[in-house]
SEFIZA-3560 file (N, C-alpha, C; in Angstrom, 3 decimals):
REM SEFIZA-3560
<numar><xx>11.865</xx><yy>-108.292</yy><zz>64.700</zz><atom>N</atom></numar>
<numar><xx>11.485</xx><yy>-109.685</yy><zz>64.909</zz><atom>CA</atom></numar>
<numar><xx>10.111</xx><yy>-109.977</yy><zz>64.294</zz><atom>C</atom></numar>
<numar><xx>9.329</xx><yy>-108.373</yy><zz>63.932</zz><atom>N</atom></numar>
<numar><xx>7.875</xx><yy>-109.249</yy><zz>63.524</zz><atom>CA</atom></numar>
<numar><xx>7.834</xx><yy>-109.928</yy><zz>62.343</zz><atom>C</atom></numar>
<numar><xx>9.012</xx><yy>-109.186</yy><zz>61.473</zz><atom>N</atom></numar>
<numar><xx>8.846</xx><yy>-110.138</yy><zz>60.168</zz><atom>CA</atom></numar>
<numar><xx>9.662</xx><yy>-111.464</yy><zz>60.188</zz><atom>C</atom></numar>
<numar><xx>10.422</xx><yy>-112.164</yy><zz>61.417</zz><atom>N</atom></numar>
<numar><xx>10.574</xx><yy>-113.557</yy><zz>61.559</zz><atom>CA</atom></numar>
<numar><xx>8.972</xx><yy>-114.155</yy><zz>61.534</zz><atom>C</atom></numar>
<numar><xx>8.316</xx><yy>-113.834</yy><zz>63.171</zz><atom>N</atom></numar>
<numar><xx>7.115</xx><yy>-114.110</yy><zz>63.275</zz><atom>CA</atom></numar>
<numar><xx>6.164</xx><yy>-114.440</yy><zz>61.833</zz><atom>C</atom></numar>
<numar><xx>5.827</xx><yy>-113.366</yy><zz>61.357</zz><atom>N</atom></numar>
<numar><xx>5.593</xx><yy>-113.440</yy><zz>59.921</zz><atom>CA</atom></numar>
<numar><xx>4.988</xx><yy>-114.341</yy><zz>59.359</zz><atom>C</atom></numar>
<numar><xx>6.688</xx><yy>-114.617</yy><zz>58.710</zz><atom>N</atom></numar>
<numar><xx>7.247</xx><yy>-115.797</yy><zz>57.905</zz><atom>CA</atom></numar>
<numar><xx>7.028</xx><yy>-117.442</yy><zz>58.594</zz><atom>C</atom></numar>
<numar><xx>6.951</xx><yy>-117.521</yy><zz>60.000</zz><atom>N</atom></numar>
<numar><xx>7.047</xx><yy>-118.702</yy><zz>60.605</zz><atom>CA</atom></numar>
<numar><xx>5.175</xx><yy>-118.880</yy><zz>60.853</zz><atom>C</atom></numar>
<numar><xx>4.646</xx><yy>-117.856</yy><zz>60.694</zz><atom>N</atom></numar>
<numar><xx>2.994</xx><yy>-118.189</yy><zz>60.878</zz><atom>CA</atom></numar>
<numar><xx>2.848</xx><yy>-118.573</yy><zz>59.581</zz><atom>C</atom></numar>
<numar><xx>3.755</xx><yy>-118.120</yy><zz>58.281</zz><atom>N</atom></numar>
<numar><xx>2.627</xx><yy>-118.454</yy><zz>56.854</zz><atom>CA</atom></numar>
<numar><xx>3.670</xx><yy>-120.433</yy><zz>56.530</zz><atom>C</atom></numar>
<numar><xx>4.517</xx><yy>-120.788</yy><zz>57.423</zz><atom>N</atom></numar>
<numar><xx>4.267</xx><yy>-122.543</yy><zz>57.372</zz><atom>CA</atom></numar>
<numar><xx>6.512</xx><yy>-122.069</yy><zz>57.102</zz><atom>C</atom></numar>
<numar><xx>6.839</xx><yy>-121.024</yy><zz>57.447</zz><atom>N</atom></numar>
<numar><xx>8.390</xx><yy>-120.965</yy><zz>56.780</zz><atom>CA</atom></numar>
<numar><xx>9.391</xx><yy>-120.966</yy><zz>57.666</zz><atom>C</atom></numar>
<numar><xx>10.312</xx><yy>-121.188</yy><zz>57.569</zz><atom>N</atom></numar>
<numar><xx>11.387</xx><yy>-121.999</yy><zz>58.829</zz><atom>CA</atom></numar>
<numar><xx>12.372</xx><yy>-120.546</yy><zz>58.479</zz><atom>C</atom></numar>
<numar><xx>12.436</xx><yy>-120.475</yy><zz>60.079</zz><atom>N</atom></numar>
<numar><xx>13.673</xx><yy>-119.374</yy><zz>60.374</zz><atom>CA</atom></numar>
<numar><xx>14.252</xx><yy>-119.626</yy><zz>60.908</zz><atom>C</atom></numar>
<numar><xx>15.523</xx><yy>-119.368</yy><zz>60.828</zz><atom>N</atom></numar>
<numar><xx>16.866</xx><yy>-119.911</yy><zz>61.493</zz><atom>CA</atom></numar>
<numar><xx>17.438</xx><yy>-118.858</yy><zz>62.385</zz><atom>C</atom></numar>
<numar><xx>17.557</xx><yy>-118.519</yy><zz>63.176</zz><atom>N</atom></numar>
<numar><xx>18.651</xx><yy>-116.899</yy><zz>63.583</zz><atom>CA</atom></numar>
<numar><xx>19.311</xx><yy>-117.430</yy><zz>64.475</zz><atom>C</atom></numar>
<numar><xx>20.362</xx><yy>-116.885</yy><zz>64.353</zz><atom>N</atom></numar>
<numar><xx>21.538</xx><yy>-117.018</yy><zz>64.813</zz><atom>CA</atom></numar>
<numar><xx>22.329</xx><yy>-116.221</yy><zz>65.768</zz><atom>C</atom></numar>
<numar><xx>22.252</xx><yy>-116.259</yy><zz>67.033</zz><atom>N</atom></numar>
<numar><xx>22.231</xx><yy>-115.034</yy><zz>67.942</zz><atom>CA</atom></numar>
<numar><xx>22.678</xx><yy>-115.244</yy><zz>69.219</zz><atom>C</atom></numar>
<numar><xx>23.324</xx><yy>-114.608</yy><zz>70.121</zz><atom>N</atom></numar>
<numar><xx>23.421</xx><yy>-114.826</yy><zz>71.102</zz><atom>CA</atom></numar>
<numar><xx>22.950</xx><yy>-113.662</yy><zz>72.343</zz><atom>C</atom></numar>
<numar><xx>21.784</xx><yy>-113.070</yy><zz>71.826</zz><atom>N</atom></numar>
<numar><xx>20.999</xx><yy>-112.128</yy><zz>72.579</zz><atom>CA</atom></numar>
<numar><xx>19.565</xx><yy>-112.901</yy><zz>72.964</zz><atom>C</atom></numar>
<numar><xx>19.885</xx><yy>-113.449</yy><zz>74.194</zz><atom>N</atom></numar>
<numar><xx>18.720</xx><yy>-114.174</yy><zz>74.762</zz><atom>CA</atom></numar>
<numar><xx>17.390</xx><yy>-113.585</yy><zz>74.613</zz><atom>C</atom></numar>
<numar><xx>17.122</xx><yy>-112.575</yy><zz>74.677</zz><atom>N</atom></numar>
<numar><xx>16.083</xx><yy>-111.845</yy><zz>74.341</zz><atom>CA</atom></numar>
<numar><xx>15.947</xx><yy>-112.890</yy><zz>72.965</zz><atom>C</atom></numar>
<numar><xx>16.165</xx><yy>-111.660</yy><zz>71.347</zz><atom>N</atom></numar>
<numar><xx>15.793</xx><yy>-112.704</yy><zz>70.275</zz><atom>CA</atom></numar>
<numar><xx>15.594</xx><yy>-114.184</yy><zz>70.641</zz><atom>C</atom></numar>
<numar><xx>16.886</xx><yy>-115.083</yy><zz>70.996</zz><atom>N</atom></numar>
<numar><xx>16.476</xx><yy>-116.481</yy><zz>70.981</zz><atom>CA</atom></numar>
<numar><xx>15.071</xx><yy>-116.543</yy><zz>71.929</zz><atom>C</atom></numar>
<numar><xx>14.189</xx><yy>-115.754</yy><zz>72.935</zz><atom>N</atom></numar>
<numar><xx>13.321</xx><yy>-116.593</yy><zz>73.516</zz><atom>CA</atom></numar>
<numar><xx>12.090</xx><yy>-116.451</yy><zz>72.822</zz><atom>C</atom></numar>
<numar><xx>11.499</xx><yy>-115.608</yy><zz>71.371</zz><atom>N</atom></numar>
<numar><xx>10.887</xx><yy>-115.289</yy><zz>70.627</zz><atom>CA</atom></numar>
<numar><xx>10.595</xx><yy>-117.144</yy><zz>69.827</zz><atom>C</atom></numar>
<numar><xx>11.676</xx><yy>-117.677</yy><zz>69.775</zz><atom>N</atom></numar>
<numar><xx>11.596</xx><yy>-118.983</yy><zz>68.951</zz><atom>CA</atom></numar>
<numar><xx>11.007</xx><yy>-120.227</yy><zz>69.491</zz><atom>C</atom></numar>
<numar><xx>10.588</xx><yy>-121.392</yy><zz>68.977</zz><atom>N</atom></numar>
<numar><xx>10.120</xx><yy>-122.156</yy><zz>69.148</zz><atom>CA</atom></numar>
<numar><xx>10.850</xx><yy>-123.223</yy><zz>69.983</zz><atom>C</atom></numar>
<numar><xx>12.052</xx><yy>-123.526</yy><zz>69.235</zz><atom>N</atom></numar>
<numar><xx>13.271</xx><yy>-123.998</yy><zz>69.329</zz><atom>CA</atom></numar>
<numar><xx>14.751</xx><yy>-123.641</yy><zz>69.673</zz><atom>C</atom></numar>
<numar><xx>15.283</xx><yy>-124.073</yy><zz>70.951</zz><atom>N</atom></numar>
<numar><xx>16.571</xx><yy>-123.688</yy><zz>70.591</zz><atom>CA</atom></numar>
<numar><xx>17.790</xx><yy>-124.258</yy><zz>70.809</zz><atom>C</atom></numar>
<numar><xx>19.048</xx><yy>-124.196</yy><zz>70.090</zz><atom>N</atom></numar>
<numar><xx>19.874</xx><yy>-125.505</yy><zz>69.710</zz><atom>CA</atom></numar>
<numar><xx>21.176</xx><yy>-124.762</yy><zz>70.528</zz><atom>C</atom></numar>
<numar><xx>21.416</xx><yy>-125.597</yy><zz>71.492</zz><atom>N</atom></numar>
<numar><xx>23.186</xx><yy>-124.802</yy><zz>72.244</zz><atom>CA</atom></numar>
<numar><xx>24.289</xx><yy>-125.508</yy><zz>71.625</zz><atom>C</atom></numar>
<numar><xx>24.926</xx><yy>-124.858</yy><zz>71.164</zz><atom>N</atom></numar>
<numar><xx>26.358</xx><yy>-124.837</yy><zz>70.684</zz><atom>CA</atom></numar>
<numar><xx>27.054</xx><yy>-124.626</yy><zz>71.737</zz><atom>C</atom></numar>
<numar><xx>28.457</xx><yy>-125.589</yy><zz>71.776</zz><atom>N</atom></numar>
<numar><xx>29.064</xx><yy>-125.328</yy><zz>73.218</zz><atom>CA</atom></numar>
<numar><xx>31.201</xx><yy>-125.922</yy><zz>72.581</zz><atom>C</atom></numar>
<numar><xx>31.489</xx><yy>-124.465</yy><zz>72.463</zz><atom>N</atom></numar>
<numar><xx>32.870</xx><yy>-124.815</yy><zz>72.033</zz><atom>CA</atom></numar>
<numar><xx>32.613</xx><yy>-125.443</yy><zz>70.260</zz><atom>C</atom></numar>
<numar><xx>31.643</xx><yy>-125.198</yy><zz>69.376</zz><atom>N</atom></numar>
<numar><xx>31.623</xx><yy>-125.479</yy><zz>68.475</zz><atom>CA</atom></numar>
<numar><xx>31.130</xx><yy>-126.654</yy><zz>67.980</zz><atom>C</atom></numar>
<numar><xx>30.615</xx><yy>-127.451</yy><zz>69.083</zz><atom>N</atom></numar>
<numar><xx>29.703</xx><yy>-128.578</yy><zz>69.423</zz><atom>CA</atom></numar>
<numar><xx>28.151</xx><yy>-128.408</yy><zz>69.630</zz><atom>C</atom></numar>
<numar><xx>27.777</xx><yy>-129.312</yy><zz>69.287</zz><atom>N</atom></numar>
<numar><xx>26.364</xx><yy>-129.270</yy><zz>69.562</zz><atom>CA</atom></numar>
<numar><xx>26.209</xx><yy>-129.917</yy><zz>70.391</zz><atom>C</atom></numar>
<numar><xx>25.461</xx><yy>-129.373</yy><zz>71.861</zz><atom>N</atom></numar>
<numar><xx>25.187</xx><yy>-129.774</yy><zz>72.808</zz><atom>CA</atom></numar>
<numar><xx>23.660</xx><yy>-130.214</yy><zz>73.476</zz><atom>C</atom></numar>
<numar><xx>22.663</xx><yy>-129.423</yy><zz>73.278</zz><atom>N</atom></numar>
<numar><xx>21.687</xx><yy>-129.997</yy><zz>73.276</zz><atom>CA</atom></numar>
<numar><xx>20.868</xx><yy>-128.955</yy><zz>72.424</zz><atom>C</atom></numar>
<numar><xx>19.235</xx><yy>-129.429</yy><zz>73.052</zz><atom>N</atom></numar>
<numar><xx>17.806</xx><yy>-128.786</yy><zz>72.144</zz><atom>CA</atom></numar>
<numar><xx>17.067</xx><yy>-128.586</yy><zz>73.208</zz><atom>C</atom></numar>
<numar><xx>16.807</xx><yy>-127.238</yy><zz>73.167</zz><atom>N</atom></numar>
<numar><xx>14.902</xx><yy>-127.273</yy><zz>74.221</zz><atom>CA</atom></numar>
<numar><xx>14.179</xx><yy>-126.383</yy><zz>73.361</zz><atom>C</atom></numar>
<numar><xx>13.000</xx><yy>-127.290</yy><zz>73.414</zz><atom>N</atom></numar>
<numar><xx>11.345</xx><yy>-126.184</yy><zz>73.546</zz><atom>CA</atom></numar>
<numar><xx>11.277</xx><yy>-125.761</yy><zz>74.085</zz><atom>C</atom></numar>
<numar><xx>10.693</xx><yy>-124.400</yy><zz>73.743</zz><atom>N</atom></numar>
<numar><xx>10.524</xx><yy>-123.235</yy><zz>74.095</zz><atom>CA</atom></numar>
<numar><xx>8.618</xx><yy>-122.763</yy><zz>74.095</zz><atom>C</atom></numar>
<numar><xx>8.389</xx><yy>-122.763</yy><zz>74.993</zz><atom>N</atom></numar>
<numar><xx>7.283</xx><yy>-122.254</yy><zz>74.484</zz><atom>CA</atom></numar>
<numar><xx>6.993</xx><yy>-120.145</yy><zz>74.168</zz><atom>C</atom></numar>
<numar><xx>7.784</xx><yy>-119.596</yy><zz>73.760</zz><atom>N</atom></numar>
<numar><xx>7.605</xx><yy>-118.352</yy><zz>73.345</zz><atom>CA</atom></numar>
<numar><xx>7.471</xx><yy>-118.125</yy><zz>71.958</zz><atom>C</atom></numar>
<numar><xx>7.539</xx><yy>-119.336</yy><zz>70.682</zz><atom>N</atom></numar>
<numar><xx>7.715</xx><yy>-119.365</yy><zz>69.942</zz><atom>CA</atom></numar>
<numar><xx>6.118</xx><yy>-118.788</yy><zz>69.435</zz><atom>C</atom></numar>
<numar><xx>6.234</xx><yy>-118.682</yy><zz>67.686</zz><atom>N</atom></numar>
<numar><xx>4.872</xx><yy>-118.459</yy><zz>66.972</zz><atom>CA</atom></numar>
<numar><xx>4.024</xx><yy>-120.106</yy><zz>67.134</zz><atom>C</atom></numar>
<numar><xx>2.723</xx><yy>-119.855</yy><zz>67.517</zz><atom>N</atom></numar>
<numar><xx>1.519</xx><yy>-121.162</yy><zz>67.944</zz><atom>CA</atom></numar>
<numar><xx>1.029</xx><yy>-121.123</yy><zz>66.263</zz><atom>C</atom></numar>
//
């Protein structure tokens, strides 16, 4: 994960795609898919500041 971090401190957008809650709480953002729908968005604050 440090080289997501990385990349998202020098201004670069990472996307991952995951369903290991761990990884997703590292992010800023995160988007629920539900049955192939998009269901909602929360901030996160664990993301890179």
């Amino acid at each position: 994960m440090d080289i997501f971090k990385s990349l998202a401190e020098k201004g670069k957008t990472v996307l991952i795609v995951t369903h290991d809650e761990k990884a997703a709480s590292v992010c800023d953002e995160k988007f629920v898919l539900e049955e192939g729908m998009f269901k909602k968005s929360l901030i996160l604050s664990g993301g890179v500041d």
